[in-house]
Structure formats: structure tokens, C-alpha cells
C-alpha positions in Angstrom: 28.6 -51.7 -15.8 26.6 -54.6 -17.4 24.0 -53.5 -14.7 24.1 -50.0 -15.8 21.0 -48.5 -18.4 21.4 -48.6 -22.2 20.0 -45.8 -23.7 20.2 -44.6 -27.7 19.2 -41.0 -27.4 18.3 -39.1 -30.6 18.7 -35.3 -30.9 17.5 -33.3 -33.8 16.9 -29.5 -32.4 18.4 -27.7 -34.8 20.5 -28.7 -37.9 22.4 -31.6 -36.4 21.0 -35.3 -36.9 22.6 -36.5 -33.4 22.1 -40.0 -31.9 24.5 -41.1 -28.8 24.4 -44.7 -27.3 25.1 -44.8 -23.3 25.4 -47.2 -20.8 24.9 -45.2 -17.4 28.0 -42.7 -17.3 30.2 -44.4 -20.2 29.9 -43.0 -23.9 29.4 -46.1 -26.5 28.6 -44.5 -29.4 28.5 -40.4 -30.8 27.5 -40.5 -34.3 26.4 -36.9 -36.0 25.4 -36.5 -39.5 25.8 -32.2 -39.7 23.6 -30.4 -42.8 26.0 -26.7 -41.4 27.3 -27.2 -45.2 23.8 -26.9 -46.5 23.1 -23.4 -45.1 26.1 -22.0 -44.6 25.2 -20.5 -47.9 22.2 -18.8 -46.3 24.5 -17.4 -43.5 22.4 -19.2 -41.1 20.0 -22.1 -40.3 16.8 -22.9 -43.1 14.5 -24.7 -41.0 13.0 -26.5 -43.8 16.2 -27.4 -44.9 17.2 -28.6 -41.4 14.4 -30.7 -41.4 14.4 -32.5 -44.5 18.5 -33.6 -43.9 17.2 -34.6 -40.1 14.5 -37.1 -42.5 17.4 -38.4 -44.8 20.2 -38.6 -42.1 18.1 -40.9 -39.3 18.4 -44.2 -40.1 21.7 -44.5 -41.6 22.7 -42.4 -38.3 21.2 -44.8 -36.0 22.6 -47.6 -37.6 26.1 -46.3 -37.7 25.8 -45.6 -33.9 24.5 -49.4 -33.2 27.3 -50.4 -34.9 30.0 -48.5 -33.3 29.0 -49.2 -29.8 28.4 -53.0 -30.7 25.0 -53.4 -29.2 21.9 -54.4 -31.2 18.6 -52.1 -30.8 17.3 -55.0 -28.8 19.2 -54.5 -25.9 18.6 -51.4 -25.2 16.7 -50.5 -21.8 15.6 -47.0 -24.0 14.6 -44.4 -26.1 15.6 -40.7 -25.1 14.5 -37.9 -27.8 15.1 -34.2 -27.8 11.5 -33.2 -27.3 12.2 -29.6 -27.0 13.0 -26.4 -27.4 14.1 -26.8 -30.9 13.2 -25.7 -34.1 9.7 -27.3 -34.4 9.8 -29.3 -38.0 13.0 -30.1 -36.7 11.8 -31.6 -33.5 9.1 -33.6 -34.9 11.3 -35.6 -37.1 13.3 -36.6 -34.2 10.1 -37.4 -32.1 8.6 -39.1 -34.6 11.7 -41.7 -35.1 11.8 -42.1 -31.6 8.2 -43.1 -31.2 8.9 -45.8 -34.2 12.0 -47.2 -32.1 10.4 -47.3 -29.4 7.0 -48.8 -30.0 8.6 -51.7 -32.4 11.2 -52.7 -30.5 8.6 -52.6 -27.2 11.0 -50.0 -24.7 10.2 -47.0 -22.9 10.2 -43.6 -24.2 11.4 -40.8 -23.0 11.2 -37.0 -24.0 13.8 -34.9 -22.7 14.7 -31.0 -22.5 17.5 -29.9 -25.1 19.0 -27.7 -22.2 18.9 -30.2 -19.1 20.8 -32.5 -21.8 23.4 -30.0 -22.4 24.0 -30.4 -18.3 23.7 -33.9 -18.4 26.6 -34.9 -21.0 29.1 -34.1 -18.2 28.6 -37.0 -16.5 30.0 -38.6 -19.4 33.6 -36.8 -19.4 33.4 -36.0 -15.3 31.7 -38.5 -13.5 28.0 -37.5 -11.7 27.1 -34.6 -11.3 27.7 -32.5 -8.1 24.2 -32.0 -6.3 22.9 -28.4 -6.7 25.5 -28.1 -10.2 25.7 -24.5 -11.3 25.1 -24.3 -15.3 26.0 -21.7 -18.0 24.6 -22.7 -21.0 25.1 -20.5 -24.2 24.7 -21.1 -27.8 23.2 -20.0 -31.1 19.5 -19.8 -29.0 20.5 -19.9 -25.7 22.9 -17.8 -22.6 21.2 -19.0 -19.7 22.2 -19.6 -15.7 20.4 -22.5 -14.8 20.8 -24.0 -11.1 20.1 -27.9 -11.3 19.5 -29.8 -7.5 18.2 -32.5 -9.6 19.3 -33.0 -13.5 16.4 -35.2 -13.4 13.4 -33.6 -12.0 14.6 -29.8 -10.6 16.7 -27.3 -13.0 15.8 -24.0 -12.0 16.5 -20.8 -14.1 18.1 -17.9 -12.9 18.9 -15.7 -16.0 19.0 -16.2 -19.5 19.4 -13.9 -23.0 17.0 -11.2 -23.4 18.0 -10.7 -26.7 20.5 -12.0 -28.9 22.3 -15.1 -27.5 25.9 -15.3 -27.8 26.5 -18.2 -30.0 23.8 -15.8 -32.2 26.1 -13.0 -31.9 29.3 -14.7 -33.0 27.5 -15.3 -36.0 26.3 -11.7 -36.8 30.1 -10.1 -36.3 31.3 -13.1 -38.1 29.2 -12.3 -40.9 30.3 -8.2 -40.5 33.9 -9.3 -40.6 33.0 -11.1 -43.4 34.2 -14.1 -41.7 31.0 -16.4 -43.2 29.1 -19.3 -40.8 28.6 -20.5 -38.7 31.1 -17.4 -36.7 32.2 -19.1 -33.3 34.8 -21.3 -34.7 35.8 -18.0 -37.1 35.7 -15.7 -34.5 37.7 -17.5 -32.2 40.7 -18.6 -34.9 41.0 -14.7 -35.7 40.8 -13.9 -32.1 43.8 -15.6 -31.7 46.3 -13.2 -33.6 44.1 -10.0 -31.9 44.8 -7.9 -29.5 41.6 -8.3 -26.6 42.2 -4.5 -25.1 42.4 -2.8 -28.7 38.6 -1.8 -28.9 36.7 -0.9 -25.6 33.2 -2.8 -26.7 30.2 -2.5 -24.2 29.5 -4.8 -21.7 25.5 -5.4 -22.0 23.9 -5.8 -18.2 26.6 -5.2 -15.8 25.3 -1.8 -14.3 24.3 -1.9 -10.6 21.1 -1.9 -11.2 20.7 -4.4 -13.9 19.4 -7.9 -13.7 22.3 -9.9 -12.1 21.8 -12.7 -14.3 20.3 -12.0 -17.6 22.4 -11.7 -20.7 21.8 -8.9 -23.7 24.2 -9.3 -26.4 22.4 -7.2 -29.1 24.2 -4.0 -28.1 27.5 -5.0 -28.3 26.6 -6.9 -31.9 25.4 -3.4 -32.9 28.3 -1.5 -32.0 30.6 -3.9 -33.2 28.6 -3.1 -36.8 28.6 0.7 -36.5 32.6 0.6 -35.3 33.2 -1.3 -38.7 31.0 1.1 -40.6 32.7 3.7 -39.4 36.4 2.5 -40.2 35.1 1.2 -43.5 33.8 5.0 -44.5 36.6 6.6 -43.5 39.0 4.1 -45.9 40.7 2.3 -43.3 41.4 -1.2 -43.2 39.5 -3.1 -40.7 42.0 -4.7 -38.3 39.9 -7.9 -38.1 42.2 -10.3 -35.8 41.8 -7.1 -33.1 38.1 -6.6 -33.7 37.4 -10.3 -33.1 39.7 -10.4 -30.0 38.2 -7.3 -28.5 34.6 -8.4 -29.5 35.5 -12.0 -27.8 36.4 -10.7 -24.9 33.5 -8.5 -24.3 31.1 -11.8 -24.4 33.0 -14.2 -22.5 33.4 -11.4 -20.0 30.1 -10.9 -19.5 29.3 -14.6 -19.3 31.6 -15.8 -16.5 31.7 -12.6 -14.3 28.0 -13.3 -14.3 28.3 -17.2 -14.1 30.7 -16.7 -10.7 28.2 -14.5 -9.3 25.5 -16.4 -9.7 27.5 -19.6 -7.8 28.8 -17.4 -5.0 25.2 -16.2 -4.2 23.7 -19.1 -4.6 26.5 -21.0 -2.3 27.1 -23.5 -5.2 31.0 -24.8 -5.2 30.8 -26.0 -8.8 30.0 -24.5 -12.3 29.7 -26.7 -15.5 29.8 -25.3 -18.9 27.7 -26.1 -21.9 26.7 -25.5 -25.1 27.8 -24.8 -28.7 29.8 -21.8 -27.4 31.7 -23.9 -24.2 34.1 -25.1 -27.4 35.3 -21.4 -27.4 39.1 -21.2 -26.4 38.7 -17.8 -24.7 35.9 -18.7 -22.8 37.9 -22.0 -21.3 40.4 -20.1 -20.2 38.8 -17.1 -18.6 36.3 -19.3 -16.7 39.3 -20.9 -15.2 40.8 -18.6 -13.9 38.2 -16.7 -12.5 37.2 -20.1 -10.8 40.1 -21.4 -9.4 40.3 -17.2 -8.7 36.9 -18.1 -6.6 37.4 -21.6 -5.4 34.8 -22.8 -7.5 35.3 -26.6 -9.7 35.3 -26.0 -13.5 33.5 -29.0 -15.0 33.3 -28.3 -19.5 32.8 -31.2 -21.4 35.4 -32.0 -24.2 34.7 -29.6 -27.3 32.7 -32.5 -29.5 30.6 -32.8 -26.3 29.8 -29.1 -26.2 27.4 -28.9 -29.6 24.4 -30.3 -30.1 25.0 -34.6 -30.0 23.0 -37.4 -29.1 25.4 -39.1 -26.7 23.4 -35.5 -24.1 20.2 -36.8 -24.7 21.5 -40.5 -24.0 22.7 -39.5 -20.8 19.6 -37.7 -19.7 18.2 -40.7 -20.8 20.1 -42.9 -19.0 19.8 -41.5 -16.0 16.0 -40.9 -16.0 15.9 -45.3 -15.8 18.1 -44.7 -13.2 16.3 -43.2 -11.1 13.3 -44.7 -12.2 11.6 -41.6 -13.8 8.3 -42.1 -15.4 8.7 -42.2 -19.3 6.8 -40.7 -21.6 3.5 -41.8 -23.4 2.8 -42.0 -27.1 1.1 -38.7 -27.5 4.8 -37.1 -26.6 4.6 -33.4 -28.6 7.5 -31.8 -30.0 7.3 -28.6 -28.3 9.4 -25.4 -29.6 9.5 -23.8 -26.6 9.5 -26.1 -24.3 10.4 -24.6 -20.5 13.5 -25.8 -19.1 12.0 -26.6 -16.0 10.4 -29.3 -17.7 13.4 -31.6 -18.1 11.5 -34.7 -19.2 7.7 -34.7 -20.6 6.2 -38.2 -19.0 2.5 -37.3 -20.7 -0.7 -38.4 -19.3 0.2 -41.9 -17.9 3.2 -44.4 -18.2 3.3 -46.0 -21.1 3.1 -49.8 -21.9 4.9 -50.9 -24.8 3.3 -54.2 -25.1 -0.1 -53.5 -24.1 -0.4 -50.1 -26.9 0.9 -53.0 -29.6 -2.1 -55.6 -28.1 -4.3 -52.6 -28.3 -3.3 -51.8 -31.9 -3.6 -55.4 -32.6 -7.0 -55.7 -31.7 -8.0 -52.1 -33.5 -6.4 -52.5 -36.7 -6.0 -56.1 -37.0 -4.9 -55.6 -40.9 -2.6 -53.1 -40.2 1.3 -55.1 -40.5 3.3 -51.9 -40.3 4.7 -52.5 -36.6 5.4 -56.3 -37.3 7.1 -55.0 -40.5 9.5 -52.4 -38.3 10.4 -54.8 -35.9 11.7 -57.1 -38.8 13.5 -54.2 -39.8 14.7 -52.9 -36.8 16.0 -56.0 -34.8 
């Protein structure tokens, strides 16, 4: 184990201040400093907001993760950063504090992709990953199908949300039922005391001749709304424990009948699960079935593993020293959208820690600001 990578990995897409510590496939650290509280008011995320918690959150977050896996910055073999798709002000903050680590403590940097991290934090709870690994990732931003051959180098995507994501509709009916945000963990708790069967709600792509793969949730938000309306007009009560369940059911429906199709076409034996919305109950226990239904390995990280964390980006990190992928160079952008079969951004050349600080040296030979970091960061 001693032989395995270190890597802190810091992730700071949306409004979750993540950093994880990781030593090759073991989890050392998960510390998360969450600003949900500060726009749950809003009934969903203020980037501004977001961004300014991610600035005051950092450095009492990576300290706290230091300290709980009992490693000093020094040792570690890397930084791993969230470099995109995100919420761009967002982003940058957690770019930007990675660069810092990085350059003043002299170790390679590495920019990784939010949803090829989301993967990657499997290997953490199930050992490594099975090799092609069948991926259904959905969140607030994101239902997507992904086929990975190599969680390194080669994720491939075969559908995603053409429309509103899941995790994005949860919220909107949440917000209907009057439920407040964010509306997955709502929706699910109601969903509980429901009946599933009571309301027939559409199921958005599943014709015969619709994309096999792709996801559209924004027709079954709406008539989730006008149903509502309707009972609301006529003066009855809104059974909401029935409108959740029935609403639940339509989405995780959708999601594994398509993720099942998508491994038996593709001749893939394993799925993994991932994402904010992988924590719902429903979808746990629909997904088994259908794949032990199908012969197919279920692999879903433990719930705290399924939202946005750091320890994903760590072991991304991790596994890019592994196998000796290039790491990125100092001009790493924070990109918004960034493709997800980019999984890491390398840049123009690979970076040298030491000789960028010699360089610097020599440029600005009254600038102290690095020597001043180190002392701070060591």
C-alpha cells in the first residue's frame, strides 16, 4: 500500500467544497464543506453564491482532510482538480487552489473530468474497475450512459439528457409538491408512504423509434405540474406521498430499462451507478433486480460516495500516476463544458514543478509569494 499513489483531489463543480485524500484504491480522507443551506432559500443553486463559499471553505477544508488521513501535503505524489464541466466561477476557484498546491509544494497536477470521477470513486468501495464498465450517471446536470474501456484515457458516450436531467427534475416536482430543495432526498422520503402504480406518468423516450439511450425528463416534470394543477382547481387535496411515488417510479424506470439495454447491446457484464441521484432508494432497488434479472454486476458506491466529493477526483487522480498519465500544465482552464471524453486535460506539455519555480525565480526575482506558500503549506 505504501507503494501505492497519494493523491488530494479537490472538487468544486457545483455548490460542494469537496477535497478527498487517496492512496491508490483506499479512501484516507472525505472532507465536504456543503453551502445547500445557503440557496436552498433560492430553491436552487446561485452560482455566485456557490462560488464565494467554494473561496471561504478551501483551506480550512484541505486542512481538515490532511489531518484526518494523517499525511502532511508533502507527501503527497499529487494534485487532482475538478477541471470541468461545472459551474464556471465555481470551477475556477477549485483550479486556482489546485495550481497553488501544486506549484508550492513542487507535485504534478492534474485536471480531471467531473463525470469520469463520478466512475472512478467505485474503485474506492468495489475494488478496480471491470474493463469496458458500463456507467449511468445522473444528477442535478447530468443522465448520461457512458461506456468506459479505459477510466483513464477512453469513456465513450452513448446517451445522455436532452433536456431536464433527473436529479433537475426531482427538484422541480419537489418544489410543486411544495416539498422545498434540494427535492431528491424529499422526493424519495415521501415516496416511501406512496403508492408507485397510483398515477400513470409518461415515460419520456421509450417509443420504438426513439433514441435508445438518451434521456428527456421535461415531459414528465410538466405533467406532473399540470396533474397537480388540475387536482388543486378542482379542490382536492393533493395525495403527495402517491404523487412522489408514482412520479419516482416513472424516472428510475426510464433510467435502468435504458441502462440494461445499453449493457446487453454493448455485451458489457457490469453496470456501475453514479451520481447525486445513485443515493435514491428506489433507484437501488429497481436496478437490482433488473440486473441480477439480466445477469449483469451492480456496482453503486455507498450513498456519501454518490454526490459530488473529493475522495472521486482523488481516485481519478490516483490512478492517472498509476498508469503514468501525463499531468497537466500550468495554463490548466476551468472549462464549463468540458466533454466527457476528455477525462483528464494534460495541456501543451508536461509540466515541471521545479523548473516553472527556477523559471519564476529568475523572472521575478522580487517576487516571495511561492517561498511564502510553501512556508505555509508544508
Amino acid at each position: 500500500m505504501a507503494d501505492e499513489p497519494l493523491v488530494l483531489g479537490i472538487e468544486t463543480s457545483c455548490d460542494e467544497t469537496g477535497v478527498g485524500i487517496v492512496r491508490g484504491h483506499t479512501l484516507l480522507a472525505d472532507a465536504v464543506a456543503s453551502s445547500v443551506d445557503d440557496h436552498a432559500r433560492y430553491g436552487g443553486v446561485v452560482p455566485e453564491i456557490a462560488s464565494r463559499a467554494h473561496l471561504e471553505a478551501m483551506v480550512p477544508t484541505i486542512q481538515r482532510a490532511l489531518k484526518e488521513a494523517g499525511v502532511a501535503a508533502s507527501d503527497l505524489d499529487g494534485i487532482a482538480v475538478t477541471a470541468g464541466p461545472g459551474l464556471a466561477g465555481a470551477l475556477l476557484v477549485g483550479v486556482s487552489a489546485a495550481k497553488a498546491y501544486a506549484y508550492a509544494l513542487g507535485k504534478p497536477l492534474y485536471g480531471v473530468n467531473h463525470l469520469a470521477s463520478h466512475i472512478c470513486v467505485d474503485q474506492l468501495e468495489h475494488g478496480a474497475l471491470p474493463e469496458p464498465t458500463m456507467a449511468l450517471l445522473v444528477s442535478g446536470g447530468h443522465s448520461s450512459l457512458l461506456l468506459a474501456p479505459d477510466i483513464t484515457s477512453d469513456v465513450r458516450p452513448l446517451g445522455s439528457t436532452i433536456d431536464d436531467a433527473a436529479g433537475e427534475a426531482f427538484d422541480k416536482v419537489a418544489r410543486v409538491l411544495g416539498l422545498g430543495f434540494p427535492g431528491g432526498p424529499a422526493i424519495d422520503r415521501h415516496a416511501r408512504d406512496g403508492d408507485p402504480k397510483a398515477i400513470r406518468f409518461p415515460r419520456g423516450l421509450t417509443g420504438p423509434r426513439d433514441a435508445p439511450y438518451d434521456f428527456s425528463f421535461s415531459g414528465l416534470k410538466t405533467a406532473v405540474a399540470r396533474w397537480v394543477e388540475a387536482q388543486r382547481r378542482d379542490g382536492v387535496d393533493v395525495p403527495v406521498a402517491d404523487v412522489a411515488a408514482s412520479f419516482q417510479e416513472a424516472v428510475v424506470d426510464v433510467l435502468t430499462r435504458k441502462a440494461i439495454r445499453a449493457c446487453k447491446e454493448n455485451g458489457v457484464d457490469h453496470l456501475m451507478i453514479g451520481g447525486g441521484v445513485a443515493a435514491n432508494s428506489r433507484l437501488r432497488s429497481l436496478a437490482l433486480e433488473r440486473c441480477e434479472d439480466a445477469g449483469i454486476v451492480l456496482r453503486v458506491p455507498r450513498r456519501e460516495l454518490c454526490t459530488d466529493n473529493g475522495a472521486m477526483v482523488a481516485a481519478l487522480g490516483a490512478e492517472m500516476v498509476a498508469r503514468n498519465r501525463p499531468s497537466s500544465t500550468w495554463d490548466l482552464p476551468a472549462d464549463s463544458s468540458l466533454p466527457v471524453t476528455e477525462v483528464s486535460v494534460p495541456g501543451h506539455s508536461h509540466p515541471d514543478p521545479e523548473e516553472h519555480a527556477h523559471a519564476h525565480d529568475r523572472t521575478h526575482s522580487h517576487d516571495h509569494v511561492h517561498e511564502l506558500s510553501k512556508d505555509n503549506l508544508y
